[in-house]
ROTILUM-380222 format. One record per residue (C-alpha): x, y negated, z. Coordinates in nm, 2 decimals, padded with zeros to 4 digits, always signed. Example, Ala and Ser with C-alpha at 12.3 -4.5 7.8 and 13.67 -1.06 7.14 Angstrom:
BEGIN
SITE      u      v      w
SITE +01.23 +00.45 +00.78
SITE +01.37 +00.11 +00.71
***
This chain:
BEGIN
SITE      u      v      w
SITE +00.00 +00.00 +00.00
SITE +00.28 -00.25 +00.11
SITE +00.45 -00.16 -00.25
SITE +00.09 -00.29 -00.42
SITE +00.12 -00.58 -00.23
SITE +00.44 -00.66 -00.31
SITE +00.36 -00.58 -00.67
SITE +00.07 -00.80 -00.70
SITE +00.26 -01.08 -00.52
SITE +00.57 -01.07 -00.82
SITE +00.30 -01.07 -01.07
SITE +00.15 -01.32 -00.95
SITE +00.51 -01.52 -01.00
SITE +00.58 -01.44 -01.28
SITE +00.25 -01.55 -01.40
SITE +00.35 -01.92 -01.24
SITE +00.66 -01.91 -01.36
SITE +00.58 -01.81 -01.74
SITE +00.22 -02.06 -01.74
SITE +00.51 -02.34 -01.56
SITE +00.78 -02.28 -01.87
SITE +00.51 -02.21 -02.12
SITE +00.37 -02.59 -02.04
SITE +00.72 -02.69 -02.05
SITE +00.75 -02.58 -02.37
SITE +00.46 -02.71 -02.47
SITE +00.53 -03.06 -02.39
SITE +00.91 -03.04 -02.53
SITE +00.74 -02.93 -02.86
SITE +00.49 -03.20 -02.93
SITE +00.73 -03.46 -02.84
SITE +00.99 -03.29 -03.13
SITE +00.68 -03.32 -03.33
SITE +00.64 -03.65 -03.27
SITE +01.01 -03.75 -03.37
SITE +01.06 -03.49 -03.65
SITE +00.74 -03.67 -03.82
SITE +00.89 -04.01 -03.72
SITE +01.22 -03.92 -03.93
SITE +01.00 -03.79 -04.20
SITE +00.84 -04.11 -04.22
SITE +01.16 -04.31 -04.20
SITE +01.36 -04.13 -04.43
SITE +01.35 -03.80 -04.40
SITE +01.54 -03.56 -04.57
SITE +01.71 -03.87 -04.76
SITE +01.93 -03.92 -04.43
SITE +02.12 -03.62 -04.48
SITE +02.25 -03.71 -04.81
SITE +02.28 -04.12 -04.83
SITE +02.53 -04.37 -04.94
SITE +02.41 -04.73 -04.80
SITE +02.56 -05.07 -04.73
SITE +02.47 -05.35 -04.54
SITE +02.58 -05.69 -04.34
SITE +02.54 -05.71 -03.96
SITE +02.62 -06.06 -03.83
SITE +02.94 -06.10 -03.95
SITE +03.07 -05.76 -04.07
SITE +02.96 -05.57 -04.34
SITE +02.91 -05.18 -04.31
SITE +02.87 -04.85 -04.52
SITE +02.72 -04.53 -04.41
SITE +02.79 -04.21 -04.64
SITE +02.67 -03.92 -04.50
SITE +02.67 -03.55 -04.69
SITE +02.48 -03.31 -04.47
SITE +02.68 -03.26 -04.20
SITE +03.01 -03.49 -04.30
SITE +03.01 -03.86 -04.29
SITE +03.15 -04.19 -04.30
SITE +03.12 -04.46 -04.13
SITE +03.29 -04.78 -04.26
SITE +03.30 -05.16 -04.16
SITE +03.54 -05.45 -04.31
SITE +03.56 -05.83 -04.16
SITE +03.78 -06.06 -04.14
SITE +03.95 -06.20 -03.81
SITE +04.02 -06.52 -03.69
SITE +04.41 -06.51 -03.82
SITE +04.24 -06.46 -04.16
SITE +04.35 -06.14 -04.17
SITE +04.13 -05.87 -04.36
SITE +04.04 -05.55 -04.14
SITE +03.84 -05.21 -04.20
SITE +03.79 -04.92 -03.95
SITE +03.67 -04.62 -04.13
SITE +03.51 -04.29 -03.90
SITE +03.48 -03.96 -03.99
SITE +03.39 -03.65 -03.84
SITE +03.74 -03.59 -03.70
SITE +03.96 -03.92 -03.78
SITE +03.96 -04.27 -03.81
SITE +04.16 -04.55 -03.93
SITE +04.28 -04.89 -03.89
SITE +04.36 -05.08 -04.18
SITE +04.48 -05.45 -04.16
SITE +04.50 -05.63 -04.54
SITE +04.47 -05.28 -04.67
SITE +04.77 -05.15 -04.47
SITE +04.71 -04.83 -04.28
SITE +04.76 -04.89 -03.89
SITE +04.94 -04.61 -03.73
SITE +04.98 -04.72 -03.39
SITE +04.70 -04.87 -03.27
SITE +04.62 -04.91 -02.93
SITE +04.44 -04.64 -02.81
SITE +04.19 -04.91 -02.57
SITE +04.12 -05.10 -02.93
SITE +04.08 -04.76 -03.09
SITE +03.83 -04.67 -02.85
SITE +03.66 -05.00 -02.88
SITE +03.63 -05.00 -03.28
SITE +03.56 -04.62 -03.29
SITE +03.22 -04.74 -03.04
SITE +03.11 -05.02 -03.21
SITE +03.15 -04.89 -03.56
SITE +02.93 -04.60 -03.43
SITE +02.67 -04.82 -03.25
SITE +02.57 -05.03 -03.51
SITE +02.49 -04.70 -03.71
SITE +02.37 -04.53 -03.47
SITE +02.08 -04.82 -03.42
SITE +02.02 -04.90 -03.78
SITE +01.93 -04.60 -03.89
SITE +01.72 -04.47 -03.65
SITE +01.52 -04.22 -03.56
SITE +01.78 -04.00 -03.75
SITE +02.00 -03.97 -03.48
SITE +01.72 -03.86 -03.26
SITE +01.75 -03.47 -03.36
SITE +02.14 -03.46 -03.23
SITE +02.25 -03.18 -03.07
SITE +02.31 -03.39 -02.72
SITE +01.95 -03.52 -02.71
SITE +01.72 -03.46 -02.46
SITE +01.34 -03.54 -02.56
SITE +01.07 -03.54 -02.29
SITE +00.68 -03.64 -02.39
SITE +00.57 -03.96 -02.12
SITE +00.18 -03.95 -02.29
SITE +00.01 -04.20 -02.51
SITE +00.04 -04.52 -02.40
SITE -00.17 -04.92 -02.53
SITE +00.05 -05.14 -02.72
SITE -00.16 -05.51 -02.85
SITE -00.45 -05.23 -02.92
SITE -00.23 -04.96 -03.06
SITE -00.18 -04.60 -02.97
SITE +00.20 -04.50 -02.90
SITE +00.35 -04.16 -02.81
SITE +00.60 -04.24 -02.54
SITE +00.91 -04.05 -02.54
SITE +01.22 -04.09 -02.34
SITE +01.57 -03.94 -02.46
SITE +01.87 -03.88 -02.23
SITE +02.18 -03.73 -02.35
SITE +02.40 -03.41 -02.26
SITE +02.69 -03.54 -02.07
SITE +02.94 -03.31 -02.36
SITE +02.88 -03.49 -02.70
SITE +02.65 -03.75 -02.59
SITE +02.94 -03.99 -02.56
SITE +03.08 -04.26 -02.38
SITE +02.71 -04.38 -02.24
SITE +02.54 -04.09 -02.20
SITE +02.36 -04.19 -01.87
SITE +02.15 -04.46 -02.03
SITE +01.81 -04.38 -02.09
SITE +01.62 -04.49 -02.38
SITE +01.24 -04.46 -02.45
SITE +01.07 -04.48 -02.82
SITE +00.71 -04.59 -02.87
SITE +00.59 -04.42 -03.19
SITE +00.26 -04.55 -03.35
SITE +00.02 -04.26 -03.32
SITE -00.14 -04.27 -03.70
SITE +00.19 -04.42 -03.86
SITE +00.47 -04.26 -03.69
SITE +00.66 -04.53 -03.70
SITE +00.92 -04.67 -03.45
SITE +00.78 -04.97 -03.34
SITE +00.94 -05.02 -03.03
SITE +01.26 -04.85 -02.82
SITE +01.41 -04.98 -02.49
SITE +01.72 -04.86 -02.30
SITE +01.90 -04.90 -01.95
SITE +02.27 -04.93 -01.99
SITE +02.59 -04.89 -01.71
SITE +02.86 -05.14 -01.85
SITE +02.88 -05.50 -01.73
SITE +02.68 -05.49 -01.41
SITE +02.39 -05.28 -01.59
SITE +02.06 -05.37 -01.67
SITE +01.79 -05.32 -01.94
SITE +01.66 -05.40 -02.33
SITE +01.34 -05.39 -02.51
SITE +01.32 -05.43 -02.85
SITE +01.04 -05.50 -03.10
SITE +01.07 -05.38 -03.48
SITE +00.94 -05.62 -03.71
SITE +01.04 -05.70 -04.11
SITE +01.00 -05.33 -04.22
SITE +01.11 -05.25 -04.57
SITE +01.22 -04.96 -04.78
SITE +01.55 -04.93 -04.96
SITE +01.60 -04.62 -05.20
SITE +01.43 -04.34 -04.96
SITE +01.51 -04.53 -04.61
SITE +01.32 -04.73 -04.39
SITE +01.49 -05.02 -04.26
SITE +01.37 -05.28 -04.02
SITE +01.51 -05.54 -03.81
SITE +01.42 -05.60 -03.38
SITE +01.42 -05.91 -03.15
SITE +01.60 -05.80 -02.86
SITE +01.44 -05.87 -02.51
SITE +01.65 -05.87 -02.19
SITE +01.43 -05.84 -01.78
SITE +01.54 -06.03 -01.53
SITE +01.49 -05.75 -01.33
SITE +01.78 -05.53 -01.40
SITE +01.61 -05.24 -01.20
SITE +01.27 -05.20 -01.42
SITE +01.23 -04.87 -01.51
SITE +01.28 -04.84 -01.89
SITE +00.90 -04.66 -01.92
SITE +00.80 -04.98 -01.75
SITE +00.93 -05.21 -02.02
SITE +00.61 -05.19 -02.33
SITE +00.40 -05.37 -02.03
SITE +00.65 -05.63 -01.91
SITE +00.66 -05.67 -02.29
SITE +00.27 -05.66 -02.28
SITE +00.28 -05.93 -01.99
SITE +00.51 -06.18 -02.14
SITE +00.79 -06.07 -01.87
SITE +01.07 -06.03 -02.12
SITE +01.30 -06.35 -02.24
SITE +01.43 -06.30 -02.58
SITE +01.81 -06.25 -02.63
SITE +01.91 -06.20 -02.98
SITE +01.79 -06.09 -03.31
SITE +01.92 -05.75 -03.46
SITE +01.94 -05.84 -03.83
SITE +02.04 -05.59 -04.09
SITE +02.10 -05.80 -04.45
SITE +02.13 -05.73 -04.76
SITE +02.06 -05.35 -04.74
SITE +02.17 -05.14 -05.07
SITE +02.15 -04.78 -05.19
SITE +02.47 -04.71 -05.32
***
């Protein structure tokens, strides 16, 4: 009898345990719904095979990506008049100043360059990136945006191969009958910390690939939750900061 018992009472776990992990599941695979149809609407398939250039600020950039191999390319000019390009790949990059390879570059400025260069990628084309191997989705529910319906979803990143910041937190609001990515917001670590919001707006398609350009909010209150952020948005809490501005966007 005491075996029955003892029987019923691990079924009965396992039961919990399996209904637990099967909702788990369940919520991990609607919000990879939501972002693979995102990407689909952005770009889709076109993102794994795309040769683009474009001017941010100051700098101009080209992203060349064939399935899984890429490069990611930006060329200025510094304040000496000097002409400069950092080129990333997979598994190198380079330094060249007035077209002359740099083979001893400081490994702090090398760091630096290697960052930025991948940054400004990284946010302009988005929600690519979303899908990377580091990523870590998790559904928050549909949220009110101005009298729109977003899926909330918050990403956090593997602490192996999710880079330098990998304990910010970023959340994306995807229109519900669009799919697009209308808003994102992230909490960052460097320079005492604190939080962003940012709104898409200017939306336009070049080749395959939707570009669009955000104003960037900052909160006073370096604390507020990132989920929090769409109704301090809502309430006029955020001050805006700057205006991320891709130009003269071309399929190569």
């Amino acid at each position: 009898m005491k075996l029955s018992y003892v029987a019923f009472a691990l079924i009965g776990v396992f039961l919990f345990i399996t209904t637990f992990a099967q909702q788990k599941k369940s919520v991990f695979d609607f919000s990879q719904k939501v972002i693979d149809e995102c990407i689909k609407v952005h770009g889709g398939k076109t993102y794994k095979k795309a040769h683009y250039s474009y001017d941010f600020r100051d700098k101009s950039y080209e992203y060349q990506r064939q399935d899984g191999a890429y490069t990611y390319a930006r060329t200025y000019t510094d304040k000496q008049g000097n002409k400069l390009k950092d080129v990333l790949t997979n598994d190198s990059f380079s330094h060249y100043i007035n077209g002359k390879h740099k083979t001893n570059l400081d490994p702090k400025n090398e760091f630096k360059y290697k960052e930025t260069v991948n940054s400004v990628h990284y946010f302009a084309f988005l929600p690519y990136f979303l899908n990377d191997g580091a990523v870590n989705k998790k559904y928050l529910g549909l949220v009110d945006i101005k009298g729109k319906k977003y899926h909330e979803i918050e990403v956090t990143f593997d602490q192996e191969g999710g880079g330098v910041d990998h304990q910010d937190v970023y959340v994306y609001w995807i229109q519900d009958e669009t799919f697009t990515l209308d808003y994102l917001a992230y909490s960052f670590q460097v320079n005492g910390g604190g939080v962003r919001f940012r709104e898409a707006y200017n939306p336009r398609k070049v080749g395959d690939i939707r570009f669009q350009d955000y104003v960037n909010y900052k909160h006073n209150d370096k604390m507020t939750p990132v989920h929090e952020l769409d109704q301090a948005f809502v309430n006029g809490d955020l001050k805006e900061l700057s205006r991320i501005e891709l130009k003269n966007v071309t399929a190569l």
